[in-house]
mmCIF file of the N, C-alpha and C atoms, coordinates in Angstrom:
data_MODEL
# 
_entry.id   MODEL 
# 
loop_
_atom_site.group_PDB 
_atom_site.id 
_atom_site.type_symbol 
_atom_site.label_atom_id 
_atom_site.label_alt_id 
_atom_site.label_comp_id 
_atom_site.label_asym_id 
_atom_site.label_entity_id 
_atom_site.label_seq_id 
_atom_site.pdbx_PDB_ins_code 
_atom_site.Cartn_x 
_atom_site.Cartn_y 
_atom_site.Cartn_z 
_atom_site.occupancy 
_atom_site.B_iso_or_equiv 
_atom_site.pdbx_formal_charge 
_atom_site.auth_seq_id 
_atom_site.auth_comp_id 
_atom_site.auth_asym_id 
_atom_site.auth_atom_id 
_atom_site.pdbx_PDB_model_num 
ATOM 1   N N  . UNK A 1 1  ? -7.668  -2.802 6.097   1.00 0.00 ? 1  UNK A N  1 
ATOM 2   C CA . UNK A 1 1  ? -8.076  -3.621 5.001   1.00 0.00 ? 1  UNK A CA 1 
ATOM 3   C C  . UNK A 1 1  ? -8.545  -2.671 3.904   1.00 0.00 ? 1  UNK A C  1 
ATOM 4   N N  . UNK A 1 2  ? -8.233  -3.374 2.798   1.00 0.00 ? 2  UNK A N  1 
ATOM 5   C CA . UNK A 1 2  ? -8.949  -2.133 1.362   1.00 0.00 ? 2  UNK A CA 1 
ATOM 6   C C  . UNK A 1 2  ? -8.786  -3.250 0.172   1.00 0.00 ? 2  UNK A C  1 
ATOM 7   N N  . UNK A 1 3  ? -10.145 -2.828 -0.768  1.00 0.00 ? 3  UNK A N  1 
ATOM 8   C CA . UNK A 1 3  ? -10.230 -3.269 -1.371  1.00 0.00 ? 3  UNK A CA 1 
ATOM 9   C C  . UNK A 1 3  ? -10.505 -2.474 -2.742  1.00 0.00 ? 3  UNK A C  1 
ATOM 10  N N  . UNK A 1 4  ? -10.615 -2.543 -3.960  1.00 0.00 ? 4  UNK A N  1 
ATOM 11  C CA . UNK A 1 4  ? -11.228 -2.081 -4.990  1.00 0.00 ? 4  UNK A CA 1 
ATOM 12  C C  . UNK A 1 4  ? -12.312 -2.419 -5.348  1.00 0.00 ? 4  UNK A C  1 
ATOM 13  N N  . UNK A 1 5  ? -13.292 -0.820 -5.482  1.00 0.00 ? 5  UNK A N  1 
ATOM 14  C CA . UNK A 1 5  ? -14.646 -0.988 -6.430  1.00 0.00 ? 5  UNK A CA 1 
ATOM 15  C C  . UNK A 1 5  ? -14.162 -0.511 -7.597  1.00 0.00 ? 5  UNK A C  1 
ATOM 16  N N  . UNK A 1 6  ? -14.752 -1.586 -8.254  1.00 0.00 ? 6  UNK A N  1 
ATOM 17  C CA . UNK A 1 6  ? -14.782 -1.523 -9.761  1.00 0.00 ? 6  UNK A CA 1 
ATOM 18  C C  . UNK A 1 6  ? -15.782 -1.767 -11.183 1.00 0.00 ? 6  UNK A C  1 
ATOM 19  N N  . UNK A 1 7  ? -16.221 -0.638 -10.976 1.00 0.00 ? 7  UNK A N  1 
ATOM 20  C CA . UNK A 1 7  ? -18.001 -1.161 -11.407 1.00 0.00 ? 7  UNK A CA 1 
ATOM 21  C C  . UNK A 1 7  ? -18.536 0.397  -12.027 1.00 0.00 ? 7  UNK A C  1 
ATOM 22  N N  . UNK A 1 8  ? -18.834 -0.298 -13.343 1.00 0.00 ? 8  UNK A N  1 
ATOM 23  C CA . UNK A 1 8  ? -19.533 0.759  -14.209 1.00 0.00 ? 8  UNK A CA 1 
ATOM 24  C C  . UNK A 1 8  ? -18.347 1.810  -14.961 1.00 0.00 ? 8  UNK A C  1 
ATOM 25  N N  . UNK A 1 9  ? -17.742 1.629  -14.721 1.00 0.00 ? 9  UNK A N  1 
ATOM 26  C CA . UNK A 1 9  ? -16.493 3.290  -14.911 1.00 0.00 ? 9  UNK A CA 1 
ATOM 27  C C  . UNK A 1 9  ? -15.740 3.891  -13.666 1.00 0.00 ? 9  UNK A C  1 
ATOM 28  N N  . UNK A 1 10 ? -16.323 3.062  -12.295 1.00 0.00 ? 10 UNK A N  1 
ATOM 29  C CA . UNK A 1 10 ? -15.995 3.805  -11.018 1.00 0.00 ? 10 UNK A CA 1 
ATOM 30  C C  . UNK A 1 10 ? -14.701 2.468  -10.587 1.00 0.00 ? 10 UNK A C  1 
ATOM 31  N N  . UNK A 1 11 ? -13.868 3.446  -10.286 1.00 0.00 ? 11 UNK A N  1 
ATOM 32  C CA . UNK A 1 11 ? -12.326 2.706  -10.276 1.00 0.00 ? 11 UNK A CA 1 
ATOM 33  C C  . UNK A 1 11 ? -11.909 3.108  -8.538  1.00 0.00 ? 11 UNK A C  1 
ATOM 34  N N  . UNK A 1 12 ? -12.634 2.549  -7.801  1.00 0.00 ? 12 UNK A N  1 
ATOM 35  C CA . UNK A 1 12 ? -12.024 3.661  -6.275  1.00 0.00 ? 12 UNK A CA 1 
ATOM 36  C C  . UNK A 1 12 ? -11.607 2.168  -5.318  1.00 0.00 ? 12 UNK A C  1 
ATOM 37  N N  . UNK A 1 13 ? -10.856 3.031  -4.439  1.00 0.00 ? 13 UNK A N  1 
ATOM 38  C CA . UNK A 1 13 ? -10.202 1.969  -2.945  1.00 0.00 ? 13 UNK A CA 1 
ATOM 39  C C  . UNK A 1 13 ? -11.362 2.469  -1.919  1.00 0.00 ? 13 UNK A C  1 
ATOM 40  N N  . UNK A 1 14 ? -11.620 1.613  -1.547  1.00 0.00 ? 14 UNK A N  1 
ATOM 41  C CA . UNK A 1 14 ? -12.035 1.829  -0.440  1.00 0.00 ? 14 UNK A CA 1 
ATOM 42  C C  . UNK A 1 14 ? -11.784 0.790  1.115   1.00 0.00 ? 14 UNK A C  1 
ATOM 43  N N  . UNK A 1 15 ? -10.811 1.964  1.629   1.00 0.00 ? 15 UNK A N  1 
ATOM 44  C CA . UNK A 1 15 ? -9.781  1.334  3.063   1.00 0.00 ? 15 UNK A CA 1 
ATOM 45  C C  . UNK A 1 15 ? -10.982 1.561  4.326   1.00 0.00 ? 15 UNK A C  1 
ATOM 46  N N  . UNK A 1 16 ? -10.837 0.233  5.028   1.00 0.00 ? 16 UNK A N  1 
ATOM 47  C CA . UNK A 1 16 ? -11.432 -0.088 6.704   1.00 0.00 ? 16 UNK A CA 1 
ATOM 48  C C  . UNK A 1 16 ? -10.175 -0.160 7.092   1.00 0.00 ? 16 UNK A C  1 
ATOM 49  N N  . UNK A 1 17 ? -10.733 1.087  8.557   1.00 0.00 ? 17 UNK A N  1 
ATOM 50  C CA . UNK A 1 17 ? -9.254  1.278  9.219   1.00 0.00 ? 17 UNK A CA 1 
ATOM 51  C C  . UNK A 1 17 ? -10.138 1.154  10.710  1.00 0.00 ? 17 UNK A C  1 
ATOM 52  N N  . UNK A 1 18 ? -9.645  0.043  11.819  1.00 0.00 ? 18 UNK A N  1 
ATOM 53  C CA . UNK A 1 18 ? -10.015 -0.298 12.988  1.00 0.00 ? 18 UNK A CA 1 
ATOM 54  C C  . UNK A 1 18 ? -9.288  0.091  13.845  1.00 0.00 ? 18 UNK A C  1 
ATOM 55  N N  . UNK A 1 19 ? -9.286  1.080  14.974  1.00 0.00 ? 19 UNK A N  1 
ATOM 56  C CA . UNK A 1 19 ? -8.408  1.848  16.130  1.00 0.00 ? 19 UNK A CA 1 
ATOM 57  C C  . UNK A 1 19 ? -9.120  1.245  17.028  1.00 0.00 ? 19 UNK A C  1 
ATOM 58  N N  . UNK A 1 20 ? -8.379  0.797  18.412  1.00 0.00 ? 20 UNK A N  1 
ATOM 59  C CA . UNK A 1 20 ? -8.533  0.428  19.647  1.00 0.00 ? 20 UNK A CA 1 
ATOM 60  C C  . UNK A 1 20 ? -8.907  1.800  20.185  1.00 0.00 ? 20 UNK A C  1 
ATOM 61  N N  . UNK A 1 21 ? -9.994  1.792  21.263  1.00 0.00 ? 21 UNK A N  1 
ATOM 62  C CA . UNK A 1 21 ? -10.131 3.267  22.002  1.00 0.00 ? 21 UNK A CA 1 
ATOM 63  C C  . UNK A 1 21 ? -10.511 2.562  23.291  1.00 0.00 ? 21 UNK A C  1 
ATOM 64  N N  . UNK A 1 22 ? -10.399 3.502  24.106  1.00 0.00 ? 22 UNK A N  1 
ATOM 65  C CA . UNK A 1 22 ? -10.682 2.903  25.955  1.00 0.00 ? 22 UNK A CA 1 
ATOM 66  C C  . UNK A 1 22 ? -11.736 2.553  25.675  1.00 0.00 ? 22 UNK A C  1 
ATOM 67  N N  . UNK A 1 23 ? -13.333 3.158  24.906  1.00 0.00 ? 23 UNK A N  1 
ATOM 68  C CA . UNK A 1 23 ? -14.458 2.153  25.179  1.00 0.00 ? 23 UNK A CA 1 
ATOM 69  C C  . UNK A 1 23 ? -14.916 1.039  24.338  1.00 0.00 ? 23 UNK A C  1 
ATOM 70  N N  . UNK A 1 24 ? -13.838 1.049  23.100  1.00 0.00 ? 24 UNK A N  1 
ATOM 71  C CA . UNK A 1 24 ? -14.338 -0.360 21.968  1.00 0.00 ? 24 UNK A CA 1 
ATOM 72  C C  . UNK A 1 24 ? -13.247 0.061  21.008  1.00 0.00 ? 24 UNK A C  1 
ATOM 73  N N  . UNK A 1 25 ? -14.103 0.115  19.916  1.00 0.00 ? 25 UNK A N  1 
ATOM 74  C CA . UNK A 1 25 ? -13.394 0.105  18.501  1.00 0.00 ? 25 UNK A CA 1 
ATOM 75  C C  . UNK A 1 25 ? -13.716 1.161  17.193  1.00 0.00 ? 25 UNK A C  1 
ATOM 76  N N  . UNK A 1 26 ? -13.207 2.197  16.931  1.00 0.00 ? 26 UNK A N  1 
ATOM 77  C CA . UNK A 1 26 ? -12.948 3.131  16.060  1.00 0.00 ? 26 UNK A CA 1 
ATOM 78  C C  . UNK A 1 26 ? -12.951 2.448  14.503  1.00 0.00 ? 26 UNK A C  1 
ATOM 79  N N  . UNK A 1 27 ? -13.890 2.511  13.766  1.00 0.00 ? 27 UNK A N  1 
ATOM 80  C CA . UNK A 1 27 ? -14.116 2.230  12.306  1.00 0.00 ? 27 UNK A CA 1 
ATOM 81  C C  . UNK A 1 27 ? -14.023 3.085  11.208  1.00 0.00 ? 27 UNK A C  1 
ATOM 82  N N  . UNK A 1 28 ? -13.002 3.395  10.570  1.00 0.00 ? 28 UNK A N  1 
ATOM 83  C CA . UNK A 1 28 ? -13.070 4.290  9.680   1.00 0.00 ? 28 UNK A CA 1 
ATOM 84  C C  . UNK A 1 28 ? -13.319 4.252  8.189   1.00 0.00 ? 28 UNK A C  1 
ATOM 85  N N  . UNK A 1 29 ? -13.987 4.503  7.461   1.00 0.00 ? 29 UNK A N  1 
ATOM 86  C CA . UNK A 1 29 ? -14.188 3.730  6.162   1.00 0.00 ? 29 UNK A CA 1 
ATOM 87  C C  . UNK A 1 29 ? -13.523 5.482  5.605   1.00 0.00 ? 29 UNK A C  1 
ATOM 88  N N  . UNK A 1 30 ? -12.857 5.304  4.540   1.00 0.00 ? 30 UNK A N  1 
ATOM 89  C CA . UNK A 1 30 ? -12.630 6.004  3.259   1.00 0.00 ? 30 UNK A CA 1 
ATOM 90  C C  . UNK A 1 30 ? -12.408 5.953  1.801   1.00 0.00 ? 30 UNK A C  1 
ATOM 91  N N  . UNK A 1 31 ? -13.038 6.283  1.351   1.00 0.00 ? 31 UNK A N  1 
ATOM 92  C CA . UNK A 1 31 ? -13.351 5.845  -0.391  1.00 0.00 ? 31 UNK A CA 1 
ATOM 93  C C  . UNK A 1 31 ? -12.942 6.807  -1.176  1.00 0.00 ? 31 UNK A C  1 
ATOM 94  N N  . UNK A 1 32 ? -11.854 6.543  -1.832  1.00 0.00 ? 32 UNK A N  1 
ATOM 95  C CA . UNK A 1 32 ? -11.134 7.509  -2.771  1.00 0.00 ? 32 UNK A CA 1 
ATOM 96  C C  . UNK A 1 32 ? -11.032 7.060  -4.195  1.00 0.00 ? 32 UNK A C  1 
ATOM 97  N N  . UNK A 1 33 ? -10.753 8.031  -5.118  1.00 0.00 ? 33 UNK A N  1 
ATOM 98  C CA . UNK A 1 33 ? -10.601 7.406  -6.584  1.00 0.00 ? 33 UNK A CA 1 
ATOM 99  C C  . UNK A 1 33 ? -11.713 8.080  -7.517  1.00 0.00 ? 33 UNK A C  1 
ATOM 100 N N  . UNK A 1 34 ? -12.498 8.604  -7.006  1.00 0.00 ? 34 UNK A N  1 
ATOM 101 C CA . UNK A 1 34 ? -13.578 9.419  -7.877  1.00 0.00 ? 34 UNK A CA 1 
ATOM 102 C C  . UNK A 1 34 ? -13.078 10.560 -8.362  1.00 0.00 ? 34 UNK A C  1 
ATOM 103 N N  . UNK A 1 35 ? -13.352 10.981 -9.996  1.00 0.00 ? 35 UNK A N  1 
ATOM 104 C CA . UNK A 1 35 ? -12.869 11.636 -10.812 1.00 0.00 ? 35 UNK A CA 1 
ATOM 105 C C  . UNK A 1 35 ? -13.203 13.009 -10.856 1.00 0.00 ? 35 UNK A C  1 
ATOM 106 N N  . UNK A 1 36 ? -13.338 13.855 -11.015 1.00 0.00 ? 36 UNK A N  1 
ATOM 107 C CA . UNK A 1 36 ? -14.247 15.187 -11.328 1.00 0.00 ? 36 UNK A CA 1 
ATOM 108 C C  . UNK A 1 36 ? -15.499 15.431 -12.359 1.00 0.00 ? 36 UNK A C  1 
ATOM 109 N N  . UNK A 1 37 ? -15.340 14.175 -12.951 1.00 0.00 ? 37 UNK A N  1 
ATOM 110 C CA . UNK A 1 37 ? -16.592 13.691 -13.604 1.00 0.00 ? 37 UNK A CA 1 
ATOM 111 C C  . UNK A 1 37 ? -17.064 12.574 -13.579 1.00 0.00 ? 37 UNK A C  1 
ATOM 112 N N  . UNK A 1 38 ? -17.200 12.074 -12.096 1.00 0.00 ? 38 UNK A N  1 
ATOM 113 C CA . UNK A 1 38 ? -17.822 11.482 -11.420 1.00 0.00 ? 38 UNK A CA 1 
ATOM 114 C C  . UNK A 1 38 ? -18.860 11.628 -10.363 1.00 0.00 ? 38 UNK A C  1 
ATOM 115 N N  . UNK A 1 39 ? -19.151 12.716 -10.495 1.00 0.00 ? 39 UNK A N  1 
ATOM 116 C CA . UNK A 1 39 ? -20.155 13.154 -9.104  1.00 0.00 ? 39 UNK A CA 1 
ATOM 117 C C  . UNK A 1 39 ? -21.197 12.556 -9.295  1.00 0.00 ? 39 UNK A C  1 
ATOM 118 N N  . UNK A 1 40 ? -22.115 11.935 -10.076 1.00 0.00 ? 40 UNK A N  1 
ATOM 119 C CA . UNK A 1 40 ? -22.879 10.783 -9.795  1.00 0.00 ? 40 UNK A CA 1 
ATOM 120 C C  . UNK A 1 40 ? -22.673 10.202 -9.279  1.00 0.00 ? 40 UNK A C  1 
ATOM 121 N N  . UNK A 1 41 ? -21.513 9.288  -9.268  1.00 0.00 ? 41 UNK A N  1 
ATOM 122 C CA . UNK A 1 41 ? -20.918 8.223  -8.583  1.00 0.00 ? 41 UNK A CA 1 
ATOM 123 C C  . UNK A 1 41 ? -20.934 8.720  -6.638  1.00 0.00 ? 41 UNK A C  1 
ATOM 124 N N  . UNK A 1 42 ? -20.017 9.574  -6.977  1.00 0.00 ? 42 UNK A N  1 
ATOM 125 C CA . UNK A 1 42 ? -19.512 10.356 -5.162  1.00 0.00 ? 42 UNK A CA 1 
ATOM 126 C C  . UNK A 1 42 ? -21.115 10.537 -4.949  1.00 0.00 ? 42 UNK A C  1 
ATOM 127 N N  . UNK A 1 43 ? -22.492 11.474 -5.498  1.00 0.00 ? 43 UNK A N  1 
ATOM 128 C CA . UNK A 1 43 ? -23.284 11.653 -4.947  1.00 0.00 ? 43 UNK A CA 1 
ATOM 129 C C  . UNK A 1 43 ? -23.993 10.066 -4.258  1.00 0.00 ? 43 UNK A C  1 
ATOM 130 N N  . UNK A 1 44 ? -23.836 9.088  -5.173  1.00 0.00 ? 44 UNK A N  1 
ATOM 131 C CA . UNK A 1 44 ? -24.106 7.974  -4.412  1.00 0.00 ? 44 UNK A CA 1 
ATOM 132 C C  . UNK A 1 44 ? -23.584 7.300  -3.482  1.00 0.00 ? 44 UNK A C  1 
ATOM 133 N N  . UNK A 1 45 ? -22.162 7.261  -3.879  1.00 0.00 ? 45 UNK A N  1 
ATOM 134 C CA . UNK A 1 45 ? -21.374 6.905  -2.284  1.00 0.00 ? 45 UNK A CA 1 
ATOM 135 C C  . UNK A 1 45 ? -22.160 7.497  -0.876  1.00 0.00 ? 45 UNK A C  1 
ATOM 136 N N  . UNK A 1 46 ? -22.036 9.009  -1.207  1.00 0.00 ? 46 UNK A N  1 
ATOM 137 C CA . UNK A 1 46 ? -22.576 9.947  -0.057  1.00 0.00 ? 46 UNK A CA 1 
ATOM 138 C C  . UNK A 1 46 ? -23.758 9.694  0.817   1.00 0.00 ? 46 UNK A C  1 
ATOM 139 N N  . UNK A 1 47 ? -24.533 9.165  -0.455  1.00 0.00 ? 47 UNK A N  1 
ATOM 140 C CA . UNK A 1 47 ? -26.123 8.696  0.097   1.00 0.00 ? 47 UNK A CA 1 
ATOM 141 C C  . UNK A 1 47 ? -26.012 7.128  0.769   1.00 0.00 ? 47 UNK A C  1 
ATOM 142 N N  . UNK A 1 48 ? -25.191 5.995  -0.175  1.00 0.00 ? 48 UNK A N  1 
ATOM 143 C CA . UNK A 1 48 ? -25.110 5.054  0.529   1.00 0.00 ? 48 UNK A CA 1 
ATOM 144 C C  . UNK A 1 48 ? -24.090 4.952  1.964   1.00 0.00 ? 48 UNK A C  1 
ATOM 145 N N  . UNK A 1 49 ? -23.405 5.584  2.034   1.00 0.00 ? 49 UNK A N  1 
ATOM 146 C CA . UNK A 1 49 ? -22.159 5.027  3.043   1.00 0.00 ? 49 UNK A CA 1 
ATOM 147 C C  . UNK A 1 49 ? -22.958 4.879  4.373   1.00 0.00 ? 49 UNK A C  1 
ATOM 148 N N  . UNK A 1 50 ? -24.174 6.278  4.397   1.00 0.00 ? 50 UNK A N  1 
ATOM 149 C CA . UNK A 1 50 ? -24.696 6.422  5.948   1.00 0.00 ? 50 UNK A CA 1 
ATOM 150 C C  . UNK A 1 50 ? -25.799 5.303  6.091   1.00 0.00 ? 50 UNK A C  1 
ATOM 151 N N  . UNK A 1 51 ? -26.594 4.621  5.066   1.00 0.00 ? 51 UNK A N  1 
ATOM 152 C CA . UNK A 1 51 ? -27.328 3.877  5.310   1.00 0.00 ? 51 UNK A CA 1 
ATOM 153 C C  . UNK A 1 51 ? -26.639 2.315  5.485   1.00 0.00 ? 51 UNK A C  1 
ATOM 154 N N  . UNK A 1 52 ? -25.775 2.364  4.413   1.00 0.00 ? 52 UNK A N  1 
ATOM 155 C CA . UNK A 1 52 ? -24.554 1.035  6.043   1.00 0.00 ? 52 UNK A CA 1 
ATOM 156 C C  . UNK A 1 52 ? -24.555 1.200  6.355   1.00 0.00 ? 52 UNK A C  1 
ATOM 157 N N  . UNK A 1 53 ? -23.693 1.916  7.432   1.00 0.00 ? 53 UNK A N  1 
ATOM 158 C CA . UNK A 1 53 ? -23.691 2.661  8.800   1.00 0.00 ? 53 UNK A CA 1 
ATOM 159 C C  . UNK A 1 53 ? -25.266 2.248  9.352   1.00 0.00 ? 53 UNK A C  1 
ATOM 160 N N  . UNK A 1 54 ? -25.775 2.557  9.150   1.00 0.00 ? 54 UNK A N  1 
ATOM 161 C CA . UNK A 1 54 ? -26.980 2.597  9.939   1.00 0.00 ? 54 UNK A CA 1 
ATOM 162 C C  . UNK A 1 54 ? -27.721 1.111  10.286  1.00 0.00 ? 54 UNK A C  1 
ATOM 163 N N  . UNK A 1 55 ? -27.341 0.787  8.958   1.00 0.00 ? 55 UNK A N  1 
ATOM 164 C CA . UNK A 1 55 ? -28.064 -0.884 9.016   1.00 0.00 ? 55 UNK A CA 1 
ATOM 165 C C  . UNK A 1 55 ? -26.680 -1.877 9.640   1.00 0.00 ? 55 UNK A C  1 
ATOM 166 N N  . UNK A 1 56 ? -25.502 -1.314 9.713   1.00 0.00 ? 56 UNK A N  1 
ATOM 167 C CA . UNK A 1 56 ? -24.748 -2.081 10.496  1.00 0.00 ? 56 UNK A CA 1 
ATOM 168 C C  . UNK A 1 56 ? -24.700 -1.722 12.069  1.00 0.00 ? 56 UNK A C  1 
ATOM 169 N N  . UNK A 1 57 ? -25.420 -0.394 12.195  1.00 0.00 ? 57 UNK A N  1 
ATOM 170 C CA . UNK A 1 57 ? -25.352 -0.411 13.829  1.00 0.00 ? 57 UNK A CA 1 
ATOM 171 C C  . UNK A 1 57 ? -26.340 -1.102 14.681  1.00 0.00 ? 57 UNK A C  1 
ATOM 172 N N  . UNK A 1 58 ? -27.429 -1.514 13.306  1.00 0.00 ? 58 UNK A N  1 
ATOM 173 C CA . UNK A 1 58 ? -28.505 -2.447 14.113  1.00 0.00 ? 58 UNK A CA 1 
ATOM 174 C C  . UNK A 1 58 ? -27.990 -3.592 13.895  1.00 0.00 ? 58 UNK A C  1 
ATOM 175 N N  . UNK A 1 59 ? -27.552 -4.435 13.535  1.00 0.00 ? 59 UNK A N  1 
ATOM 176 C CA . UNK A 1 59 ? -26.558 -5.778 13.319  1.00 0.00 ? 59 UNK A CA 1 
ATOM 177 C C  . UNK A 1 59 ? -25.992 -5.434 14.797  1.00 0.00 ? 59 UNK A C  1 
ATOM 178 N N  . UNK A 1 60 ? -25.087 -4.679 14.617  1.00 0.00 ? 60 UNK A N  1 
ATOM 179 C CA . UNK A 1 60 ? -23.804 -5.063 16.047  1.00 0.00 ? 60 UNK A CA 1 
ATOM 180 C C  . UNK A 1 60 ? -24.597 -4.818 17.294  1.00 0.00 ? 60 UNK A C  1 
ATOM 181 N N  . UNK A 1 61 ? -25.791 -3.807 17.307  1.00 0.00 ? 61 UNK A N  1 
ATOM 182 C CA . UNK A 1 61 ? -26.823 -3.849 18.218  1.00 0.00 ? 61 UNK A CA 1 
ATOM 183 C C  . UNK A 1 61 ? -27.444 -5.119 18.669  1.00 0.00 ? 61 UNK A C  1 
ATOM 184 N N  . UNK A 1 62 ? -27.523 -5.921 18.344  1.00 0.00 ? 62 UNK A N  1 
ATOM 185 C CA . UNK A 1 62 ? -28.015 -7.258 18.586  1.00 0.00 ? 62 UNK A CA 1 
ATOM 186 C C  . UNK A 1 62 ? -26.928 -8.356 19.010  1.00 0.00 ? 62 UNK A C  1 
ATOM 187 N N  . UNK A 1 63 ? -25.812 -8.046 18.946  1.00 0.00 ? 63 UNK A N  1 
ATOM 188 C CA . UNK A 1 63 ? -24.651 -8.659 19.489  1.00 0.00 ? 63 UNK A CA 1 
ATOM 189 C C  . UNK A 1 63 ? -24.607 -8.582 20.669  1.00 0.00 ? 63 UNK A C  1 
ATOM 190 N N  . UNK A 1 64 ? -24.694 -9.497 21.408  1.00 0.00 ? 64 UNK A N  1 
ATOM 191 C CA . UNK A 1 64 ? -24.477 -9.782 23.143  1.00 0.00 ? 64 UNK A CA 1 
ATOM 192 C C  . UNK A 1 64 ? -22.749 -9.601 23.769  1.00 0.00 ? 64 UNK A C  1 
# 
């Protein structure tokens, strides 16, 4: 699945890619489209991506 962010000047895809593995499910997020004068932008991606991550592993943590 992928969608476009498009917000402020920042023009990027960002693809969810789901792999089957023997113990569950492989999630891959990648976000492309940032410019070379965009590193504001990328420095924030960088900072946000892990705190999803984090607040979604306590979500699926609570899944029975």
């Amino acid at each position: 699945m992928s969608y476009t962010w498009d917000a402020m000047g920042l023009e990027s895809v960002v693809t969810l890619t789901l792999t089957p593995t023997s113990t569950g499910t492989l999630l891959r997020v990648e976000q492309t489209g940032f410019r070379p004068d965009q590193q504001a932008f990328y420095q924030g991606a960088k900072a946000g991506w892990p705190r999803f991550f984090a607040a979604l592993d306590q979500v699926l943590g609570r899944i029975d």
